[in-house]
C-alpha positions as CSV (number, residue, x, y, z in Angstrom):
1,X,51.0,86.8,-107.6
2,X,49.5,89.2,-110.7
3,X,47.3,86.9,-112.9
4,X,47.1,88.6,-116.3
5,X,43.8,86.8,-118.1
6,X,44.3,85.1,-121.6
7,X,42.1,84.1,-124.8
8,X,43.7,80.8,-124.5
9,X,46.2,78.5,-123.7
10,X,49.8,79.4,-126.2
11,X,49.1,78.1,-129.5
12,X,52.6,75.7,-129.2
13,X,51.2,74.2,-125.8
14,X,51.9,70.2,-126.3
15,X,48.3,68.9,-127.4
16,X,48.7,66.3,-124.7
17,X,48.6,69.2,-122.2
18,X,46.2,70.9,-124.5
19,X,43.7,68.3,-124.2
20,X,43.6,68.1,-120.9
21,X,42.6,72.2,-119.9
22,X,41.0,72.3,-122.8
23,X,38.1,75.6,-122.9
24,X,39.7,76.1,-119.0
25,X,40.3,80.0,-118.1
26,X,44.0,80.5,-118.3
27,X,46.3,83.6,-116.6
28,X,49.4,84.7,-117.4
29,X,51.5,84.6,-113.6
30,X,55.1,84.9,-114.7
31,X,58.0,86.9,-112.7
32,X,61.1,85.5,-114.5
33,X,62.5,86.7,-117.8
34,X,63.6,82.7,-118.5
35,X,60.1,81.2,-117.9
36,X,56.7,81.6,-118.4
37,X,54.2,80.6,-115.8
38,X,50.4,80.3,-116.8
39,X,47.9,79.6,-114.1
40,X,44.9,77.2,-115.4
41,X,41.2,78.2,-113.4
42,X,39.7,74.6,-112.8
43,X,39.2,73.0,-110.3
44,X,41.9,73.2,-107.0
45,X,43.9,75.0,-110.1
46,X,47.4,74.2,-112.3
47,X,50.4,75.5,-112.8
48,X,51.7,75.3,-116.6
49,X,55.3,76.0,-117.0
50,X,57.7,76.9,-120.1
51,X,60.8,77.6,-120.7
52,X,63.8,76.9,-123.0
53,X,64.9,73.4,-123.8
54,X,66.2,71.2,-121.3
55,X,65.4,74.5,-118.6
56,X,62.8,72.3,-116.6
57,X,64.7,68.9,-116.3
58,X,66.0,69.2,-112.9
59,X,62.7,71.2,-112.0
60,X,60.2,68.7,-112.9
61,X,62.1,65.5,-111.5
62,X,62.7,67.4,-108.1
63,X,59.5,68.4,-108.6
64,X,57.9,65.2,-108.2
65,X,60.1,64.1,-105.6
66,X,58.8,66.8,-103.3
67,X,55.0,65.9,-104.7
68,X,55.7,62.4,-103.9
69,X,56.8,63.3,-100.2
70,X,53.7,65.4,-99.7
71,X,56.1,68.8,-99.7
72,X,54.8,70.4,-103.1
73,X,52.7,70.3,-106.1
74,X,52.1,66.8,-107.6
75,X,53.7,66.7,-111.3
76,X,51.0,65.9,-113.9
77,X,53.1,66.3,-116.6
78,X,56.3,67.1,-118.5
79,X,57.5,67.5,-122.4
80,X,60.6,68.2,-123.9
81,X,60.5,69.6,-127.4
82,X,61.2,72.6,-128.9
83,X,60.3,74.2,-125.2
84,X,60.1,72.4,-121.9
85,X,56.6,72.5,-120.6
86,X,55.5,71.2,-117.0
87,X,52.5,71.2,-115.7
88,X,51.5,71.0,-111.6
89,X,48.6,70.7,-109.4
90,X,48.3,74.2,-107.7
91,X,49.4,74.6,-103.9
92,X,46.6,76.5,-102.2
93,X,47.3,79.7,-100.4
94,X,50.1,82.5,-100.8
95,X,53.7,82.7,-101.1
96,X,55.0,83.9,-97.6
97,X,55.6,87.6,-99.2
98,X,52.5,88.5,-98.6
99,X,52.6,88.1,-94.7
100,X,55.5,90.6,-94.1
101,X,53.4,92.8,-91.8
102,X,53.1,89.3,-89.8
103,X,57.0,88.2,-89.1
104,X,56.1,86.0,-85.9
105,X,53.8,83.9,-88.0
106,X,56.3,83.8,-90.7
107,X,59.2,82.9,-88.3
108,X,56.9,80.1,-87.1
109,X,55.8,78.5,-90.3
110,X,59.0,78.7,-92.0
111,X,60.9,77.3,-89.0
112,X,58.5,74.4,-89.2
113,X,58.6,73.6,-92.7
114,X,62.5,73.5,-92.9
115,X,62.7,71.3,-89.8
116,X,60.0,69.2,-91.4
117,X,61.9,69.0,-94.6
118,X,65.5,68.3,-93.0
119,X,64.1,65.7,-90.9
120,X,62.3,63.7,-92.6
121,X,62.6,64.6,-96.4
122,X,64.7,61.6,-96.8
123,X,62.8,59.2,-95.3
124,X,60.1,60.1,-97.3
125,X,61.6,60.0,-100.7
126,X,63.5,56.8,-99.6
127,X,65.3,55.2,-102.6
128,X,64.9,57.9,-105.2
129,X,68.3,59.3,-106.4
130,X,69.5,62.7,-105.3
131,X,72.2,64.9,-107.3
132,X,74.4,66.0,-104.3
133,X,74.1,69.7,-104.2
134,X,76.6,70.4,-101.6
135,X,79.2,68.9,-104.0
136,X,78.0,71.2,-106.7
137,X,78.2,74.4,-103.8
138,X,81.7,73.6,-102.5
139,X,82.8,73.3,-106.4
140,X,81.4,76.4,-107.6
141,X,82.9,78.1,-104.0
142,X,86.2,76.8,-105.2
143,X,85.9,78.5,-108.6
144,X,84.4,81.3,-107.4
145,X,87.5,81.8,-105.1
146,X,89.9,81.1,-108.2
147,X,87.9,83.9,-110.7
148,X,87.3,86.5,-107.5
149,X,83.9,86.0,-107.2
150,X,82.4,87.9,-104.0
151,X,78.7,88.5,-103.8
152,X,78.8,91.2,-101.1
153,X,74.8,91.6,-101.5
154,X,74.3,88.9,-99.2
155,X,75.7,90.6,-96.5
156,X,77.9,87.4,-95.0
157,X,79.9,90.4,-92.7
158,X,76.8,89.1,-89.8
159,X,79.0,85.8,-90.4
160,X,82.7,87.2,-90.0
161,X,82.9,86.7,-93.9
162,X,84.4,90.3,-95.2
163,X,86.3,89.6,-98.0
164,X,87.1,86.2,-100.8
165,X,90.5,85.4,-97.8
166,X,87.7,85.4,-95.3
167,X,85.5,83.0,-96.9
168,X,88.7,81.0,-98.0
169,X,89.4,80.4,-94.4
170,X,86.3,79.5,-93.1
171,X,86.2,76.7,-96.0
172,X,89.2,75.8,-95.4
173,X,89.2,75.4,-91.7
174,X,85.6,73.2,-92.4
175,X,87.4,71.0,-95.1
176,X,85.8,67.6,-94.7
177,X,83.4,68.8,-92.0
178,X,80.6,70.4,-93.9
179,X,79.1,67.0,-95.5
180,X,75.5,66.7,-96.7
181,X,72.9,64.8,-94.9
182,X,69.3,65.7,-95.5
183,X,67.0,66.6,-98.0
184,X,66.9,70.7,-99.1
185,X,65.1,72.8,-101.2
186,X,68.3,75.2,-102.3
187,X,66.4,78.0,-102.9
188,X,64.8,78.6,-99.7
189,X,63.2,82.2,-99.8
190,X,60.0,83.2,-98.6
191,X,58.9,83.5,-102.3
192,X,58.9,79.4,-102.1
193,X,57.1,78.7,-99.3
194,X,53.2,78.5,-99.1
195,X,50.7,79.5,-96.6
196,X,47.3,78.4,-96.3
197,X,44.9,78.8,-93.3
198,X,48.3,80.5,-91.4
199,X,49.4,76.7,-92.1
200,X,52.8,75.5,-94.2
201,X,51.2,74.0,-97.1
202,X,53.8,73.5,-99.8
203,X,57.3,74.2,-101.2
204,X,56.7,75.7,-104.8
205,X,60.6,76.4,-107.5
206,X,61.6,72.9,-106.2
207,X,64.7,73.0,-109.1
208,X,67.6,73.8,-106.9
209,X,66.4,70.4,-104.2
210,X,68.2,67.9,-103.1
211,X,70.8,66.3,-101.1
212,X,72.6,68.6,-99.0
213,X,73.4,70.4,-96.1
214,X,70.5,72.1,-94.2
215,X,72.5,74.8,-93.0
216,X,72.5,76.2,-96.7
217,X,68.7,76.3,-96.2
218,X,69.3,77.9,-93.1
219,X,71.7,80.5,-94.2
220,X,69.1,81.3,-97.6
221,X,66.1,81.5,-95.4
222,X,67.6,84.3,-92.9
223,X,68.8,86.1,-95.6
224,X,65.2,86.1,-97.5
225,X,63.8,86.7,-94.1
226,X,66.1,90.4,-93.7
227,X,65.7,91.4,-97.2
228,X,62.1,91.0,-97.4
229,X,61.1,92.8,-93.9
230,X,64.7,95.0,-94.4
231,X,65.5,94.2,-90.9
232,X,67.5,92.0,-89.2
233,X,65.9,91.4,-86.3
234,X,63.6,88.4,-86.8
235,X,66.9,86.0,-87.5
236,X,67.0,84.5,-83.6
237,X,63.6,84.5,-83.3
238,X,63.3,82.2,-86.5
239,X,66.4,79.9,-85.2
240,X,64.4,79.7,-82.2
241,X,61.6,78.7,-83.9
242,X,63.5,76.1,-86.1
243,X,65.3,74.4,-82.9
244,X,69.0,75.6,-81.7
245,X,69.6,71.6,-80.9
246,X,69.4,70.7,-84.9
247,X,71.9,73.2,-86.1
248,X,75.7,74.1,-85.7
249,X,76.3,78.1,-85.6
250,X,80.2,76.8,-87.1
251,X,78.2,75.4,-90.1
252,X,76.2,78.7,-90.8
253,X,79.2,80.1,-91.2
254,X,80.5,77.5,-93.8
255,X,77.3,78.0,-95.6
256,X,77.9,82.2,-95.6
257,X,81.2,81.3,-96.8
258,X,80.4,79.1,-100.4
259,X,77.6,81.1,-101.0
260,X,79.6,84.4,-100.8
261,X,81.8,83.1,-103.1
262,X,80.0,80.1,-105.1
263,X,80.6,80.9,-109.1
C-alpha cells in the first residue's frame, strides 16, 4: 500500500485520538474516494480512519467483533462528530495482492482463513449481536430484479446465470433454502486478507461482516481470485484447498445469482 509521509496528524483529528499519537510519524495510505486512511509509525503501527458522518458505524462495531475473535485489528477507538474517525492496531504483513506471482500460496492461505472464519467465527464472538446480511442480500436481489439491475462484470455466466430471468430462477428454485449460518466477512477479496511470514494473519475492511451464508464468501473470493491473476484457473484449486465437504456447488449458484442482481 503507497504511504504518502505527512507534517502531522489532520488538524480536525479528535484530541482524544490526538493525544494518543501525539509527535508519531504519520502517512497518508488511502485508496477510496469516501475515506481517508492514515497510517501512524509507532510501535507494531495504527490505522487511523475518516470518513463522512455515521460512514464508520457498522465498520468499527464489526470491527471489534473480528478483533475480539482474534480475526483482525483490535479497535482502540471510535468518534462520531462532524467526521467518523476510527482508529486500529495495525495487522502485520501485506494484503494478498501483492503475492499474485504466488497463486498456490494464495489458494492455500485464503482457503484457510475462510474455513477458519466459517467454522468457528461464531463460536468465537458468542453472544454479540449480528445484523443478518443474507437478509439484507436476498432483499436488495429482489429489488435489483424489480429495477433490472444486472452486474454482468462479475461474470456469473461460469454459474449458468446469463441474464436478470436466469438469476430469478435460481433464487427462486433456492427460496427458503439459502439460510445464513456462520460468521462472514462480505467483502471477501484478496485486498482484505493479510499475509505475514506466508501465514493468514488478519482480515482488514471488516464493514460488510456478519451473519450470513459462507457461500457468499465463497462466491466473492473466486471472483477476486480471477480478476486479480485474470485467469480462471486457480478457482478448483482454491475449493480444494477450502474443503469440497463444507460447501454445496447448488449454493454457489444462489450466491452468483443475488449478487448478479443485488441493488
Amino acid at each position: 500500500m503507497k504511504k504518502t509521509r505527512l507534517d502531522a496528524l489532520p488538524p480536525d483529528c479528535p484530541p482524544e485520538i490526538a493525544e494518543t499519537l501525539r509527535d508519531a510519524p504519520v502517512y497518508d495510505s488511502s485508496c477510496s474516494r469516501t475515506a481517508r486512511v492514515y497510517f501512524i509509525d509507532r510501535g507494531d503501527g495504527y490505522y487511523l480512519k475518516k470518513t463522512a458522518p455515521g460512514g464508520l458505524e457498522e465498520e468499527q462495531a464489526m470491527t471489534a467483533v473480528f478483533g475480539r475473535a482474534g480475526l483482525g485489528p483490535r479497535m482502540l477507538a471510535y468518534v462520531r462528530g462532524e467526521s467518523d474517525w476510527m482508529l486500529t492496531t495495525r495487522i502485520p504483513g501485506e494484503d494478498c495482492t501483492h503475492f499474485t506471482d504466488r497463486p498456490d500460496l494464495l489458494c492455500g492461505v485464503l482457503a484457510g482463513a475462510f474455513r477458519t472464519l466459517h467454522d468457528e467465527g461464531l463460536s468465537r464472538v458468542e453472544g454479540v449481536s449480528l445484523p443478518d446480511r443474507t437478509a439484507q442480500t436476498l432483499a436488495g436481489a429482489k429489488k435489483g430484479l424489480a429495477s433490472g439491475v444486472f452486474r454482468d462484470f462479475l461474470r456469473t455466466d461460469r454459474y449458468g446465470i446469463r441474464t436478470p430471468a436466469d438469476a430469478r430462477a435460481a433464487l427462486e428454485n433456492a427460496e427458503g433454502a439459502f439460510r445464513p449460518s456462520c460468521l462472514i466477512h462480505g467483502d471477501a477479496c484478496l485486498p482484505n486478507v493479510m499475509i505475514f511470514e506466508e501465514r493468514f494473519s488478519g482480515f482488514i475492511d471488516c464493514g460488510a461482516a456478519g451473519y450470513g451464508n459462507r457461500h457468499s464468501d465463497l462466491f466473492w473470493t473466486v471472483w477476486s481470485l480471477a480478476f486479480n491473476l485474470k485467469t480462471d484457473a486457480f478457482e478448483d484449486r482454491f475449493l480444494d484447498a477450502y474443503g469440497r465437504d463444507a460447501f454445496d456447488p447448488d449454493e454457489l449458484v444462489t450466491a452468483a445469482a443475488a449478487e448478479a442482481v443485488v441493488e
